[in-house]
Structure formats: structure tokens, C-alpha cells
N, C-alpha and C positions, 0 to 999 in steps of 0.2 A: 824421952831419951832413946828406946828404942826405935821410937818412927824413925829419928833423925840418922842411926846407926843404919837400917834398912836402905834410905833415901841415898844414905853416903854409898853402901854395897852395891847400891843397883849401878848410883853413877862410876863404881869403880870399873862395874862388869861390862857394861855399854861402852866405855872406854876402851879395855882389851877387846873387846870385840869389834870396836873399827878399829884399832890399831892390827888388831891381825887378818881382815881386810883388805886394807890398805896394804900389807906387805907380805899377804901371801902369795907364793908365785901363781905366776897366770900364762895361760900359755898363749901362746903368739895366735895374732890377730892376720887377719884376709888381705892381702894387698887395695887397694881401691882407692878411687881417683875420684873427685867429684868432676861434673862437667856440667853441658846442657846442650839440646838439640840447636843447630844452627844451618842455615839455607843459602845459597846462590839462587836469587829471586831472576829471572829473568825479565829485564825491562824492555816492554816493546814499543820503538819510535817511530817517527816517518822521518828516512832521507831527506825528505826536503818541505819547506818551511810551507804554511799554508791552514787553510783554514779545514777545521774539525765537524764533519757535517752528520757522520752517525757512528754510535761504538755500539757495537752486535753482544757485550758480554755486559753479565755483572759479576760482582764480588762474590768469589763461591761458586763459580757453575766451572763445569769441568769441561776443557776443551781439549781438541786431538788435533797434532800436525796438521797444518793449512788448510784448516776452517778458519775462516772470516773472522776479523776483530774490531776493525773500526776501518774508515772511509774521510777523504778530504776532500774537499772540491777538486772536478776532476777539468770543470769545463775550456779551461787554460789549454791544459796537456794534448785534449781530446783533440781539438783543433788543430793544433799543432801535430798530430801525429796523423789528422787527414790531411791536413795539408801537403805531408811529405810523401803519404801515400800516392797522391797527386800529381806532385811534382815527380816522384820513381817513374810513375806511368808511362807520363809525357816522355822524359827520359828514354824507356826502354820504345816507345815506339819509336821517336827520332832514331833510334838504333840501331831497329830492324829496317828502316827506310833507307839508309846508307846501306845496310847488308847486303839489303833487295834490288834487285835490278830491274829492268823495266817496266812497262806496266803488263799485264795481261796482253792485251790487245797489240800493243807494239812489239811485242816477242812472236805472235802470230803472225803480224805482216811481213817479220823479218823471215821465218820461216816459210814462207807462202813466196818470196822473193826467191829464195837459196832454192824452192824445189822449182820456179820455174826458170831460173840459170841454169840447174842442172838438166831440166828436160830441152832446152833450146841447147845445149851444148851436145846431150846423145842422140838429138835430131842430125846438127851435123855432123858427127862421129860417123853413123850408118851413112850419109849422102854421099863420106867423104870417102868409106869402105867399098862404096859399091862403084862409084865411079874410078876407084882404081883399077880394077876389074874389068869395068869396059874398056880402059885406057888401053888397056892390050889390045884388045879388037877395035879400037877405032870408033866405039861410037861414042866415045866421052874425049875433051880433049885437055892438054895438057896443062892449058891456061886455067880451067872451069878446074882442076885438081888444087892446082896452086892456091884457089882464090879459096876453095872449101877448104883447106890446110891453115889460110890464116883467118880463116872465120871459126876454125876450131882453137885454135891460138883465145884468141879474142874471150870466145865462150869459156875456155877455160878459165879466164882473169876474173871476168865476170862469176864465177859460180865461186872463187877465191874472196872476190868482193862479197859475196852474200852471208858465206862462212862465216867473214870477220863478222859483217854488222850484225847478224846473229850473236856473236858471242858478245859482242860489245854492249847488245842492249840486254844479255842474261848475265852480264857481271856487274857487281855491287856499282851501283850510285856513288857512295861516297870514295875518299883515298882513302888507303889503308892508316894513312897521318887521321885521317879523320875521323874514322872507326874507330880506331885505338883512342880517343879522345873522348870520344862518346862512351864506352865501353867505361875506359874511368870515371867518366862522371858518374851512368849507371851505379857502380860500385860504391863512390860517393854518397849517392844518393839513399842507397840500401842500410850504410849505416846510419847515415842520418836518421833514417824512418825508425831502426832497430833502437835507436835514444830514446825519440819520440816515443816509443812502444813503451821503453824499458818506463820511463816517467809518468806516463802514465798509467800504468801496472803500479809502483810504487805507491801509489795514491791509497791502492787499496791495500790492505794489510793484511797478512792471513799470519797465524800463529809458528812461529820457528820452531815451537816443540808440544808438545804434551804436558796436559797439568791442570792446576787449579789457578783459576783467576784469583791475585792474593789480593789486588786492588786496584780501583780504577783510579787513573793519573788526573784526566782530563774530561771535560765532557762538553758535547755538543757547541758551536758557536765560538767555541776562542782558537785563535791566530795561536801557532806552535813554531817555532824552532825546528831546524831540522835537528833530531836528536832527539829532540823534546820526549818523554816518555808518557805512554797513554795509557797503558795496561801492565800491573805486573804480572810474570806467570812463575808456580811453584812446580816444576817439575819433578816428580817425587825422586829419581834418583839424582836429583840436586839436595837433598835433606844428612844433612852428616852431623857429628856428636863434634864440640868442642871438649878437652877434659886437660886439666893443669897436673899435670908430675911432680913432683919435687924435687930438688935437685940428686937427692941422697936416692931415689928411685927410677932416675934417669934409663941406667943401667938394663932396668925391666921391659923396656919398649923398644919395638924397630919396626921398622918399614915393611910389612907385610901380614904381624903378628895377627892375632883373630884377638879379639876383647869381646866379653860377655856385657852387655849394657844392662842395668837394669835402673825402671822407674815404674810409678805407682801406675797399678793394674796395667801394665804393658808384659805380654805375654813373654813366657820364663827363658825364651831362648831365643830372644832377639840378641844377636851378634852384629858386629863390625870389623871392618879390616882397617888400620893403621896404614894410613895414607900420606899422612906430613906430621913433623916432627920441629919444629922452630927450631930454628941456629943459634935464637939468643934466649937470653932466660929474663921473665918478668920477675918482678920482686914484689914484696907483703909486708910491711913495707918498707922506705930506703934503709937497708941496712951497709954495714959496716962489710967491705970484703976479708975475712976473717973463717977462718975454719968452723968457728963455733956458732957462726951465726948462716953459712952460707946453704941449712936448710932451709931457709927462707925462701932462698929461689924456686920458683918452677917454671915449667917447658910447657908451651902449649902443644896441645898434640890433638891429631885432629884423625877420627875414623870412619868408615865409609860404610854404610850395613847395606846387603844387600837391598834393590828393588821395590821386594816385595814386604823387608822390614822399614826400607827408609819411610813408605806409606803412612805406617802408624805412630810415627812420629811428629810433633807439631815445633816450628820453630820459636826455641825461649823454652820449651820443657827440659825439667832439669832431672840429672838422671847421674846415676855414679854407673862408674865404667871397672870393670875387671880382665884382668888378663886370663887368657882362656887355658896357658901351655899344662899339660898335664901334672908337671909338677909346677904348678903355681906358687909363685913366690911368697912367702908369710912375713907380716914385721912383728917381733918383739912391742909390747903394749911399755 
């Protein structure tokens, strides 16, 4: 009788004692959000369709801006871009040949002409000078003046003639309709080759950023898509916290704020900035729009840690998020 008295006291006293437990006050709890790391993987493709002939990475090695990633056949493109090279060539000389005027040699015979018009023309100049001169005294006569008068005439037309065909054989070959013709097609041709260049450069792939190779797409020997993706890359300041709000906590978060992240053995002061905020609220699950239930909702919210914290984060780590402001908010338990 007494054990039984005992057994009933203890169970009365274990009683009060979770019941005052249970409803003794308690003071307010830490605001906190759960979340998890999450990434903008960068996929890296080839423009244009073709075959897969070597990829320079594996999964896990760390690359830096435009080192090398993979290679497709290039022998298509390459041809194609000597080819245009080629045809520029051709181009620019037919170009310069129009420019150019005559040849060497026949600019010399022109010149070798023009100096001796002018030397037979100051030949009779002097004959025609000195014989006026005697004309006075009689020993030259007025006829033999006249005839040197239009033999200097004559000469002078003549050294007029040599001028022109001088200039005629050191000006441009082609018409200006025809230069300007060439000229554009030149132009033409330069972009054409600049395609050819650009396609095949394309071929080869070099990395658009920094990071870790998170996976490889493709490999060796298969036809691809242009777009097709061969490589992911993780660029560490592509690494951000995803973390769900509730709606009754909305209030707590904006567009700039600093949040304290924390997950296991990641170092005590790994922070983030608050970077997007969802317009609409997910729910847990479909409930009733109704005041009593509309703590159901929450806000995705999404924050940004610095650099050198985004680092030690891995995408899919989960981790709870806190607001940083010095009087940080508390909820009631």
C-alpha cells in the first residue's frame, strides 16, 4: 500500500513538473530562416554544330578566363578562311594595278621623250635669239627669223605633247567607276575573310570565366548542336543561399540587408547581401487564403556572400540564414 502511495506521488509530481514546463514563460527565440546554397552553373557550347575532337578539362580542375576547354573539327572552317584569304589578296592587288600607272619602264621613255622636246625646243629658242640680233646688222635675214619663230612654235607643242603622255602613263590604269568598284569589293572581301576568321576561332573554345569545372557534357567523337553544352563551369561568385520567409516575417528582409549564414563547420562569419526577394509567395501546403492560416506562406529570398565567402560554399548545402541589423528581430516561441 505504501509502494503503491509512493508510485501515485512520484506520478503526481512528474506531472506538475511538465506541466510547469510546458507553461512557464519562455523568452523569445532568434529570428532564422532555413535555406540552402544554390549556383548559376555556367554552360559552355560551340556556336555552331559539328564534331567534338578533344576537351582539355576534367571534372574538378580549376580554370581561369580563356584557357582552353574543348576543340571541334576545324578542317571545314580552315579552308575556308584560306580560301578568303586568297581571294582578299587577289583583290587588293587587281586594286593596286588600277591605282598604278604605267609600268616602270614606260614612265621612263615618257620622261626621256619630254627632256628631249624640251632640249630641241631651247635649241631653237637660243638660234632664234641670236639671229634677231644679227637681223639688225644684216648678217641673218628676215625669212631664216620667221622660219626659227615657227620652228619654236612647233617645239613648243611638241614638249606640250611629252607633258601630257608623261602624265598619262603616271596616272592610274583603271577609271575612277572602276577603282571605286574594286575598292568595294576589297571591302567585301575583308569581311568575308573576318567570318571565315571568326568560325573558325569558334571551333576552339576557351573559358568565358573562372571557376571549377562542375561537369563534363560531352566527350570526344559525338556530333553536337550548336548550343549543345560541353562543360559546366562554377564560378565562385556565381554561388548564393536560397532561404524561404514566412509570410508573418516578410517584413524582416529588403533588398540590401547583410544576413549572417550559418552551416556546419563553416566559418562564424560568413555573411550575405540580400539580392532578390520573390513577388509571389510559395505555400506548405495548399492552404485556405484565410488570416489564420496565411503563415503558411513563404517568400523565397535569395542572398549574395561575398567572393571570398561564396568559395566555401558547396551547391545543395543547407544552412539557416539570419538577419544581421543590430537590433535583430526576436519571435515569441
Amino acid at each position: 500500500m505504501r509502494r503503491r502511495l509512493l508510485l501515485a506521488l512520484a506520478l503526481i509530481a512528474a506531472g506538475l513538473a511538465g506541466w510547469w514546463i510546458w507553461l512557464r514563460p519562455q523568452g523569445p527565440r532568434q529570428v532564422e530562416w532555413q535555406g540552402y546554397a544554390d549556383a548559376d552553373f555556367v554552360k559552355v557550347g560551340p556556336t555552331q554544330a559539328g564534331l567534338l575532337v578533344a576537351v582539355h578539362v576534367r571534372r574538378g580542375d580549376k580554370v581561369v578566363k580563356s584557357e582552353p576547354l574543348f576543340d571541334q573539327d576545324d578542317a571545314n572552317d580552315k579552308a575556308a578562311m584560306e580560301q578568303a584569304q586568297r581571294q582578299l589578296a587577289q583583290a587588293r592587288d587587281q586594286l593596286a594595278n588600277l591605282e598604278n600607272g604605267g609600268k616602270p619602264t614606260e614612265i621612263a621613255q615618257a620622261e626621256a621623250n619630254l627632256a628631249d622636246a624640251e632640249a630641241s625646243r631651247d635649241k631653237i629658242q637660243a638660234d632664234l635669239n641670236r639671229n634677231r640680233s644679227l637681223l639688225k646688222t644684216g648678217a641673218a635675214t628676215a625669212q631664216l627669223v620667221d622660219q626659227e619663230e615657227a620652228d619654236l612654235r612647233s617645239a613648243d607643242a611638241k614638249v606640250r605633247v611629252a607633258q601630257a603622255a608623261l602624265a598619262q602613263v603616271r596616272a592610274p590604269i583603271g577609271r575612277q567607276d572602276e577603282i571605286k568598284a574594286q575598292s568595294q569589293a576589297v571591302d567585301a572581301l575583308q569581311a568575308a575573310l573576318a567570318m571565315a576568321r571568326w568560325r573558325y576561332d569558334q571551333r576552339h573554345v576557351a573559358a568565358p570565366a573562372s571557376g571549377v569545372v562542375a561537369d563534363i557534357l560531352a566527350e570526344p567523337g559525338e556530333t553536337l548542336a550548336a548550343g549543345a553544352p560541353v562543360v559546366s563551369i562554377l564560378p565562385p561568385e556565381n554561388i548564393y543561399m536560397r532561404f524561404f520567409v514566412p509570410e508573418t516575417e516578410l517584413a524582416l528582409v529588403h533588398p540590401g540587408d547583410e544576413v549572417a549564414i550559418l552551416c556546419d563547420s563553416c566559418r562564424p562569419d560568413l555573411t550575405g547581401i540580400i539580392s532578390y526577394i520573390a513577388p509571389q509567395a510559395e505555400y506548405t501546403p495548399p492552404v485556405i487564403y484565410s488570416e489564420s492560416t496565411r503563415a503558411k506562406f513563404v517568400f523565397l529570398v535569395e542572398a549574395r556572400p561575398k567572393r571570398e565567402f561564396a568559395a566555401l560554399l558547396n551547391p545543395g548545402q543547407p544552412a539557416t540564414v539570419r538577419p544581421m541589423a543590430t537590433n535583430a528581430p526576436t519571435a515569441s516561441r
